[in-house]
N, C-alpha and C positions, 0 to 999 in steps of 0.2 A: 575465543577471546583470550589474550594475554593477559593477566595482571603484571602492572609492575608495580615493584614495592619498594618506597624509597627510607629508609631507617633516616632518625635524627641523626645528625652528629652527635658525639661524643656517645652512644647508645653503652648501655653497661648488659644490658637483658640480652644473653646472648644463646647459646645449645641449650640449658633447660628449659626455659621457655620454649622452644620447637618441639623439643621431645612430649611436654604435655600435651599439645595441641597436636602433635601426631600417634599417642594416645588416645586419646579422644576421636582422631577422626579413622582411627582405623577400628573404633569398637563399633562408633554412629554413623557415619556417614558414608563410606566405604561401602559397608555391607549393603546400605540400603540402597544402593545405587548397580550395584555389582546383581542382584535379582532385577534388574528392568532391562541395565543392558550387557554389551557382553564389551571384552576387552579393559584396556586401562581406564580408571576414575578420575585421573587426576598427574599432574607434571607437575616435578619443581625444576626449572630452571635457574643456569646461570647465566647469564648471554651480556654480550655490548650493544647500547643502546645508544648510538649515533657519537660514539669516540667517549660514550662513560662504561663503566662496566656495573652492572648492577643483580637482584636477583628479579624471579617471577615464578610466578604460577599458573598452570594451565588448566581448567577445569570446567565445566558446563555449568550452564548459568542457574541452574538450581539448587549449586553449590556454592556458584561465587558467592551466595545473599547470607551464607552462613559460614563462608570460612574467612572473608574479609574482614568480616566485626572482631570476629575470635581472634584475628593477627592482631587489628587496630589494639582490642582489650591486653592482650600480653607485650604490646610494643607499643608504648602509649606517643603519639604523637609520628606514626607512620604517615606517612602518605600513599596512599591509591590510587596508582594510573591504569586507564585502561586502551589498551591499545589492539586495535586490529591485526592482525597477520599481514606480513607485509607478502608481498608479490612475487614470486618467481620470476626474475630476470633470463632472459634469454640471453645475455648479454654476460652472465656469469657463470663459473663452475663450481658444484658445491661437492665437497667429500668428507663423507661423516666415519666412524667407525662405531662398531657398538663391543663395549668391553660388560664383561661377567665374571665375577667373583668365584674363585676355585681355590678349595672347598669355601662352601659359604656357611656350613655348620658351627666355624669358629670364629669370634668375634674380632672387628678392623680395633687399628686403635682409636679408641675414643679422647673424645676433645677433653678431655680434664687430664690427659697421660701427654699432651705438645706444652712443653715447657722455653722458653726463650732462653739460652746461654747468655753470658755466665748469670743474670739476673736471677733465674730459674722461677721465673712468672709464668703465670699461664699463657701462651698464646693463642691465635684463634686460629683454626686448623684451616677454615675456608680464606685466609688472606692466599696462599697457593693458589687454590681454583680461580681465585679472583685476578690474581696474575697473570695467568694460565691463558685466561679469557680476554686479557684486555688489548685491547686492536689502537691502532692511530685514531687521529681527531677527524682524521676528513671522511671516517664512516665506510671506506670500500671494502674494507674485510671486517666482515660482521662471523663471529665466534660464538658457539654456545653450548651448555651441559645439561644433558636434557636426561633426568631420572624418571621415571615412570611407575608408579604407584599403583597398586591392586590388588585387593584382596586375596589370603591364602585358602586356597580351597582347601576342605577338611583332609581328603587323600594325602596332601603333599605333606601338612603336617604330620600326618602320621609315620610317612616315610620319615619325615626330618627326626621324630623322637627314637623311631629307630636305630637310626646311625647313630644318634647322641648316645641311647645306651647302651649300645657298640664300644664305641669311644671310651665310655665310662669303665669298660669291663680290664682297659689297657691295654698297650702291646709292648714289645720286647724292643723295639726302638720307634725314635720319633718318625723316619726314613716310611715304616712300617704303618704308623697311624695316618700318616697325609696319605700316602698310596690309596689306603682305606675311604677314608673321609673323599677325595676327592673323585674315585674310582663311582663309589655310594652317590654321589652327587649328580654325576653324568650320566649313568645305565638305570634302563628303568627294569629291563627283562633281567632274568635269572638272578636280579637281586638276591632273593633267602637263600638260595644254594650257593653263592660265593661268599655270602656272608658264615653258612657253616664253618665252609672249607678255609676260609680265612681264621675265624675262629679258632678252629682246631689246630692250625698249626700254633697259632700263638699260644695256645695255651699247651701244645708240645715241647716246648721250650723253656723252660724252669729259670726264669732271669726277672729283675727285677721290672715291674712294667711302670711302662710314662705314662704319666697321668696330667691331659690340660683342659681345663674345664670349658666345654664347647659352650655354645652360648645360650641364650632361653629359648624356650618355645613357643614361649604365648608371645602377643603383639607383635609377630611377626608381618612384614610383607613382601608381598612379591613386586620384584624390582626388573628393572630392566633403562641400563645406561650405553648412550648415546653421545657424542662427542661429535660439534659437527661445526665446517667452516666453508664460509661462503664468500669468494675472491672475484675480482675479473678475472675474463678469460684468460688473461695472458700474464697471471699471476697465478697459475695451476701448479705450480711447486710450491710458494707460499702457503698457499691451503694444505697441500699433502703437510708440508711441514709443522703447521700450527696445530694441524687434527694428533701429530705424533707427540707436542708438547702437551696437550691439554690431556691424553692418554698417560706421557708418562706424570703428571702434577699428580694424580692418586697415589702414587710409588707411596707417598707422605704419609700414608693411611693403612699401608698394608703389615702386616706383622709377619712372623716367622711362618708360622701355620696356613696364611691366607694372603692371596694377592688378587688384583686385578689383571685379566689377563686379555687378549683379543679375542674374538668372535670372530672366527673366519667364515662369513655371509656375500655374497657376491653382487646384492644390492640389497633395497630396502625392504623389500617384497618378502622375500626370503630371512630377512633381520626378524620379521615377525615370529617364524618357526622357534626361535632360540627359547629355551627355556630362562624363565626368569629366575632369578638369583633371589636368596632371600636373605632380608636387612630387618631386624629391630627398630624399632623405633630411635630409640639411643644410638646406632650407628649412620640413621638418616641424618637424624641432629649434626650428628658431626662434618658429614659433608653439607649439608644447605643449610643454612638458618644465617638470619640481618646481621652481620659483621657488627664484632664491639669495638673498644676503643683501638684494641692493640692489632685493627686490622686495618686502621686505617691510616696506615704507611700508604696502603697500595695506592696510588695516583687513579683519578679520574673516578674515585664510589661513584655514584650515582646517590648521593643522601638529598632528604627533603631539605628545602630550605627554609620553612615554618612551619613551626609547633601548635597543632592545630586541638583549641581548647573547648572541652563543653560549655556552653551556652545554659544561662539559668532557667529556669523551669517556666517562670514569669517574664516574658517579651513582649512589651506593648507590640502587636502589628499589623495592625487597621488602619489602613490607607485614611489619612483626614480626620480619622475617627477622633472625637477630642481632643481634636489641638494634639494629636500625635505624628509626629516631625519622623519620616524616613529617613534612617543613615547608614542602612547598606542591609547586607546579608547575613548570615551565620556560616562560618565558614568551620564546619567540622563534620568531618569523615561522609556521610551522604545529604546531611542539615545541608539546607540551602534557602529557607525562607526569609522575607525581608522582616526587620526591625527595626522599631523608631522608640523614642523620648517623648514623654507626656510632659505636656506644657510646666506644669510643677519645675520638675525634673529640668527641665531647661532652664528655668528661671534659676537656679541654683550655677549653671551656667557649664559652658564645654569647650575646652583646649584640644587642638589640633596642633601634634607634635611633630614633624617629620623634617628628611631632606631637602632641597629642590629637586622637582620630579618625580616624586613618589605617590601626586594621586591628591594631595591637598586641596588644591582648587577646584577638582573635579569633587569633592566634597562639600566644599563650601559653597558652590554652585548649585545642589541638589537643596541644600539647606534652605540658600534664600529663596528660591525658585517654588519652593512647597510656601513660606514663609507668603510670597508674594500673592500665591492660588490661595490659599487658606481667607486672606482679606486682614492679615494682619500690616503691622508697621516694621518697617525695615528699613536701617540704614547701614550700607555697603560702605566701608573703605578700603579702597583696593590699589595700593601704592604700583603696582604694573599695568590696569589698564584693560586687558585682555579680558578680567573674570566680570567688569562690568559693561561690556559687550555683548559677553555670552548671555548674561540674563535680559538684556534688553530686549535679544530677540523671542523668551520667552516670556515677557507679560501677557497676559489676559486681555483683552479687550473692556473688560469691565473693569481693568484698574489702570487705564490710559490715561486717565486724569489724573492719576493721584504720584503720578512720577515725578521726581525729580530729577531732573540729569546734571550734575555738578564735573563737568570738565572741567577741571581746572586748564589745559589750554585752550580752551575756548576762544581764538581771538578777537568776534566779531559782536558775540550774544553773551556776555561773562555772566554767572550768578554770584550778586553779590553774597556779599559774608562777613559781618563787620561781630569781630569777638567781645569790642565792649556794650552791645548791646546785648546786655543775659536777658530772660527772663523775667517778666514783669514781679516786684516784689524781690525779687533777688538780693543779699547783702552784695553792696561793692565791693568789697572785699574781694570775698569769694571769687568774684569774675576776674576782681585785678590779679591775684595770684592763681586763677587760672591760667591769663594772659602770660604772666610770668615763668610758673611753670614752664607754658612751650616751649618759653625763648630760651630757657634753660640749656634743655636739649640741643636746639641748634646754634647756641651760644658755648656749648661745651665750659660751664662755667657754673662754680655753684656759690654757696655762703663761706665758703673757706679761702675761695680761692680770689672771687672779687665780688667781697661785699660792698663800695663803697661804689660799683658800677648799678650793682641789685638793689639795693638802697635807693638811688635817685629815682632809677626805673621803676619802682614800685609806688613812690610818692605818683610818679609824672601817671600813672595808670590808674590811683585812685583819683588824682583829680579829674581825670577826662570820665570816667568809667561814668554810667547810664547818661550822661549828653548825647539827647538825639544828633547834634553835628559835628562829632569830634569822630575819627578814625585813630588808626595805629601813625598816620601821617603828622598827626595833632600832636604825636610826642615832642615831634622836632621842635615843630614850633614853640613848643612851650619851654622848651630849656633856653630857647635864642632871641624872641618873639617876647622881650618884656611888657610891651603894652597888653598882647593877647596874654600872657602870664598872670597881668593885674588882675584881666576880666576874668581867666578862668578862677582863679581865690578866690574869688567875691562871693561864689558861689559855691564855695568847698563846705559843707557843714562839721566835716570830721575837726575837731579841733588840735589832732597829730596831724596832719597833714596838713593843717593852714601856719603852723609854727613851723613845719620842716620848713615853710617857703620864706615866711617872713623874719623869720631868725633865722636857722642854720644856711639856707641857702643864698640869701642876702649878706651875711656875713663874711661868705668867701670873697677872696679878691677878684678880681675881673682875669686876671692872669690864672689861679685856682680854679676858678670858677671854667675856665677855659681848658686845662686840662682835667679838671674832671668828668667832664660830661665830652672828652674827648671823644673817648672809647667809646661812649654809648653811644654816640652819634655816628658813630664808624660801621658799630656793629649793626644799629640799625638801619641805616645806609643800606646796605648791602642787602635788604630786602624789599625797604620804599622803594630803592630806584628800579625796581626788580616791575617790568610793565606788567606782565600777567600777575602777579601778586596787586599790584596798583588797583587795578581794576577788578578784582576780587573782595580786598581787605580793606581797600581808602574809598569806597564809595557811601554818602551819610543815606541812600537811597534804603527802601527797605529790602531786605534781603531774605537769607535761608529762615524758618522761623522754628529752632527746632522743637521747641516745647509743643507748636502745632503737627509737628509729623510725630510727634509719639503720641499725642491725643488725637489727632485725627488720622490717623493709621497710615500714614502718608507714606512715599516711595523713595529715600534718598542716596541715590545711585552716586559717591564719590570719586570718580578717576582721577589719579593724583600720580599718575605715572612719572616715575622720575626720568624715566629717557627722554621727555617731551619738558619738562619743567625743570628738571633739575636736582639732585640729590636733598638740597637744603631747602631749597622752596615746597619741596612736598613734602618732608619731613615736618616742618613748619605749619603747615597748612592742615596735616594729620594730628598733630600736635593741638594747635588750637582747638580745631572739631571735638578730636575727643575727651578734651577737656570740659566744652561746655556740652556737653553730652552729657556728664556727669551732672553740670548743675540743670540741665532741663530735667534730667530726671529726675531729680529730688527736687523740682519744685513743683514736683505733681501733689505734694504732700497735703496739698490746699483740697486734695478731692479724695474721699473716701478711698478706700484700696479696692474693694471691690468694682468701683466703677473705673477705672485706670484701664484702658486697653495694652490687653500684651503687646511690647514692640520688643526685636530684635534686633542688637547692634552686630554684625559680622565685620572684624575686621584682620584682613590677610597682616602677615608679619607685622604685627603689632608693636615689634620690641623695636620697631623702627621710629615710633614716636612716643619713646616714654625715656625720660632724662635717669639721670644716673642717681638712685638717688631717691626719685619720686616716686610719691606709693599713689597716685594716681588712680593708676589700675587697679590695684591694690585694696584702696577706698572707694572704687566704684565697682569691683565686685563682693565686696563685704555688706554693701547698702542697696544695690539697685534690685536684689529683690524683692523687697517691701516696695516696690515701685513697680513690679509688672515690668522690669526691663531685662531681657535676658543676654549675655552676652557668646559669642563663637568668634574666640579665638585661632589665630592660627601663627605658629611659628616656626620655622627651622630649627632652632638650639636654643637650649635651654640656658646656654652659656649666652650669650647674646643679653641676657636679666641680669642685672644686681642680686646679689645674695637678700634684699629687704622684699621688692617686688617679686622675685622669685620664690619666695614663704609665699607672700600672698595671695599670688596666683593658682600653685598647687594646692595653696591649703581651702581657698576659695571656689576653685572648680568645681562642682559636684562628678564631673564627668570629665575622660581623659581617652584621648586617641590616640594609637602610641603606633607610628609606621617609621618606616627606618628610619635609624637617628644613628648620632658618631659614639665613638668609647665613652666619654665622659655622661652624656646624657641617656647612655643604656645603664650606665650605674645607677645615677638617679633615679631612671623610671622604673629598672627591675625592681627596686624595692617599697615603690610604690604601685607598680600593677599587682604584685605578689604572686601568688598559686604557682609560687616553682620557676617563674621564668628568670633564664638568665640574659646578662648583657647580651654574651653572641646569640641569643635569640631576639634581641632587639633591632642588633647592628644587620641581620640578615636577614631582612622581613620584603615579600617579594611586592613590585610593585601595585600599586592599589588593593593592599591587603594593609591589616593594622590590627594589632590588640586593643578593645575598649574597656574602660573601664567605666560603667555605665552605672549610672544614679536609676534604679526604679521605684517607686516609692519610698525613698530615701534611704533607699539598702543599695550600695555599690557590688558590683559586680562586675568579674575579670572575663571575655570570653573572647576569640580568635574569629574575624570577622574579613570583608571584604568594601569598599563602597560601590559604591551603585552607580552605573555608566550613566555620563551625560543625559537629559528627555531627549529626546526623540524632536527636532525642528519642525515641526509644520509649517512652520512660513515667515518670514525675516519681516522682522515687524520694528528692528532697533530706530531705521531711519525714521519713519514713523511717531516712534515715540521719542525722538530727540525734538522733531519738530514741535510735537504738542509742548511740550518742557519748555522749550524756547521761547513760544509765543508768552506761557501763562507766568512763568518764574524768571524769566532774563531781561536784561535789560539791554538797548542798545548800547554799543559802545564805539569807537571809532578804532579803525584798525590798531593791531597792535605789530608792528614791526619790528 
């Protein structure tokens, strides 16, 4: 089995870190593995992995389970792939060479001695090798440095302290010491009699002796390197040539005393006989270990592209188990169990932050979809269309009744929706500047800009507001319609609003009067005349009831797809909804809180219907949990909010999803997820992967997570339950053309 090992960008942890850990694994692990079998324990490779060049590791699976953690622990946020051995092609030529170290008694240069010109920084001694190694994108010539690891048997050390204190005694040139050391290195026969005889002459010779201090002897291993490349057939020079660059890329490593040199073995069979060379730990370091910053010049790393975080100690994740809501995985280093959000904790409410196509609606999907099996209340606004399909075809047959299906292009069966009927008991107010609010938004128009349009519009909204027969159609009339204008007074109780009519508005001249309520009539034109809105918003019939879908745990499915309706009429239509959304819920206030059944509001890119300006959202995530109402948001950018709703919402969330997002909103979030992450680990978060920062008993917590693939379809049940919908909540209507 391969390990591959993909280092963070920017990594700083670079050769001391290896050196410990091959420390350690050549006192623990090695040894005990080296008594059961026989040969090498273990490979560090360099190799290209399909046009990237990265590192690995080769070793038996009794090791992988203890040397993996150990990398993960010294290189926090690795990644670990494990990949099988690929195939012998028949179809290709491989030629390896194997190089050995002569004499290996004296130390290579180590990585703290490769300096960068003129800066004179350290640089990382493996950016070469990684050069050395790295192949084209399209994958044909696959390259790799394959070192071999294994313990030193007691014999060889012994031999090795002998040539050191050889070494140590001096000789009368340097010429004279390599001769020695390298001669000592090769011959195992009649070792102590040339080592006399050598001896003796140098110490014949009355001159001054060179003294270079050979290297240690303890944590030593024995090695054995391999250089090897694998081309098509009719690229067999290619190969020869790249096994001779990756040969010479060690040059970088050799010093005066010691080089790498070739192993002349006639195949692989035979490669085996070679005596292995022996390296310190600290010289391994130097050639393998996770490249730091200043290695990654070289084109094509192989780095992880998420920073993979521990998970807290406490994860609700009991399937259904108390109202605990599944939202994905734990996504760190072999953790893979699902976790969810206790009802509480929802109520406190959850934003879903990312791009388009990074896995959001396959989120919000899993959410209602538990939401819908659990037997709670849920209503869906889904301005594309798509996400409440998908759930259609997963209802329960035990909650067939309780659906709502609110297409808004509905042509034939429309469900009405009339916004000035709130709430029994409801102040008018409230509803009319709900009303208002919307129009905001799709009026792109606020109190500064044209008050004297808002103004009129907000009278003409409390006087219709709780008349069972007036609609949003009933504005018109009321501004043009003076005899209907009489009847609707008569019955105004506000005493502001009966004076706005009968003094200021009476006051103006029929000319004034005519451009003032120009505009308004233009602006709101342009939605009455709007037929699918008609037959949604101007019908006095009874309609959605929403204060019965959060006490009766009811199902209400909104498709408000703009491709089908239109940019402004859905905007509009979301706008209203979640307006009086806010006052259904707060007018549960009439019933104990304990008795208030949980409902969930989901609604996808929400910044799509909140005006500029309005705290809306803002004031109905600050309140609606004293009301059993939880909300799940969801958004693209954060920039898309006003800086006043944008406070409210983050400061309101209990819970935050953070999957790829742009520069500006990795700022943001990195200092609100916190434990270290940065922007670029925002802006590169892989698909259907995301940081959470999760409410559990009202302790927030950051951990590196996944969501959870679509349920599993048993059987399409949408058309089904559009029909039931139709028959119990629509009303006939005559084509809409």
């Amino acid at each position: 089995m391969l390990i591959q090992l993909r280092p963070l960008p920017g990594n700083t942890r670079g050769p001391v870190q290896t050196e410990s850990l091959l420390r350690m694994w050549q006192r623990v692990i090695l040894p005990q593995r080296s008594r059961r079998t026989q040969g090498n324990n273990m490979a560090l490779v360099i190799r290209s992995f399909d046009g990237e060049v990265g590192l690995a590791i080769e070793c038996a699976d009794e090791l992988r389970h203890v040397i993996v953690p150990e990398l993960q622990d010294a290189y926090p946020g690795m990644e670990v792939r494990y990949r099988p051995e690929e195939p012998r092609s028949n179809d290709c030529v491989t030629r390896s060479m194997a190089l050995t170290l002569n004499p290996d008694v004296y130390a290579l240069r180590m990585y703290d001695e490769f300096l960068d010109e003129p800066e004179r920084d350290l640089a990382d001694p493996i950016a070469g090798l990684l050069s050395a190694v790295r192949t084209g994108r399209s994958g044909r010539v696959a390259c790799s440095i394959r070192l071999s690891l294994a313990p030193v048997a007691p014999r060889r050390v012994r031999q090795q302290r002998r040539v050191i204190e050889r070494l140590e005694q001096g000789f009368r040139s340097g010429d004279w010491r390599r001769r020695y050391a390298s001669w000592a290195c090769d011959h195992r026969r009649h070792r102590r009699v040339m080592a006399r005889l050598i001896g003796r002459m140098c110490r014949s010779v009355k001159t001054t002796r060179v003294k270079v201090t050979p290297k240690e002897v303890e944590g030593l291993f024995a090695c054995q390197l391999v250089v090897e490349c694998r081309a098509p057939a009719d690229a067999r020079q290619i190969a020869e040539k790249r096994v001779q660059e990756m040969a010479a890329a060690f040059g970088r490593c050799a010093t005066e005393d010691c080089r790498f040199q070739t192993a002349n073995v006639a195949n692989a069979a035979n490669r085996r006989r070679i005596r292995p060379f022996l390296l310190t730990s600290r010289e391994i370091a130097t050639l393998w270990h996770p490249p730091v910053v200043s290695a990654e010049s070289v084109s094509r790393i192989s780095q992880s592209t998420f920073r993979e975080i521990e998970p807290p100690l406490r994860l609700s994740s009991k399937k259904g188990s108390g109202g605990v809501t599944r939202l994905g995985r734990v996504k760190f280093r072999n953790q893979r169990e699902q976790f969810g959000i206790g009802a509480d904790d929802l109520r406190r409410h959850l934003i879903a932050i990312g791009k388009t196509g990074c896995g959001k609606s396959t989120f919000l999907q899993n959410v209602v979809i538990q939401q819908v099996q659990q037997g709670r209340g849920v209503v869906l606004i889904d301005p594309h269309g798509q996400l409440v399909d998908d759930v259609l075809d997963h209802v329960p047959k035990r909650r067939t009744n309780d659906v709502i299906h609110f297409d808004a292009a509905e042509r034939l069966h429309p469900v009405h929706f009339n916004p000035l009927q709130g709430p029994p008991g409801t102040d008018p107010t409230l509803i009319a500047d709900s009303v208002l609010t919307a129009f905001k938004k799709v009026f792109g128009f606020d109190e500064a800009t044209a008050p004297r349009l808002l103004h009129i519009f907000r009278h003409c909204l409390l006087t219709l507001v709780g008349r069972p027969d007036t609609t949003l159609v009933s504005v018109q009339r009321l501004l043009v319609d003076a005899a209907y204008r009489k009847m609707m007074i008569a019955n105004v109780e506000n005493d502001a609003v009966r004076e706005f009519w009968l003094s200021e508005f009476n006051r103006w001249s029929d000319r004034d009067r005519t451009l003032y309520i120009a505009s308004l009539q233009n602006k709101l034109g342009a939605f009455t005349s709007n037929a699918r809105l008609q037959a949604i918003l101007c019908s006095t019939e009874q309609g959605i009831d929403l204060r019965s879908v959060l006490d009766d745990s009811q199902i209400l499915l909104c498709n408000l797809s703009k491709g089908t309706m239109g940019h402004d009429a859905s905007t509009l239509l979301g706008s209203l909804l979640l307006s009086s959304l806010q006052l259904a819920a707060m007018s549960r206030a009439n019933v104990p809180e304990a008795e208030r059944p949980d409902a969930t509001i989901v609604i996808d890119e929400f910044h799509s219907f909140l005006a500029e300006g309005n705290s809306t959202m803002a004031d109905a995530l600050a309140e609606s949990r004293k009301f059993r109402t939880s909300y799940v948001l969801a958004t693209q950018m954060l920039e898309q909010l006003d800086s006043q709703t944008l406070a409210g919402v983050l400061g309101n969330c209990g819970s935050t999803l953070c999957m790829t997002v742009g520069p500006r909103d990795a700022e943001t979030l990195a200092e609100l997820m916190g434990i270290g992450l940065t922007p670029q680990d925002l802006m590169q978060i892989p698909k259907y992967h995301g940081y959470l920062r999760l409410l559990i008993d009202g302790a927030a917590s950051t951990f590196s997570m996944t969501t959870l693939p679509p349920p599993r379809l048993t059987q399409r049940r949408a058309d089904l339950i559009r029909r039931v919908s139709r028959q119990r909540f629509a009303r006939s209507s005559a084509a809409i053309s």
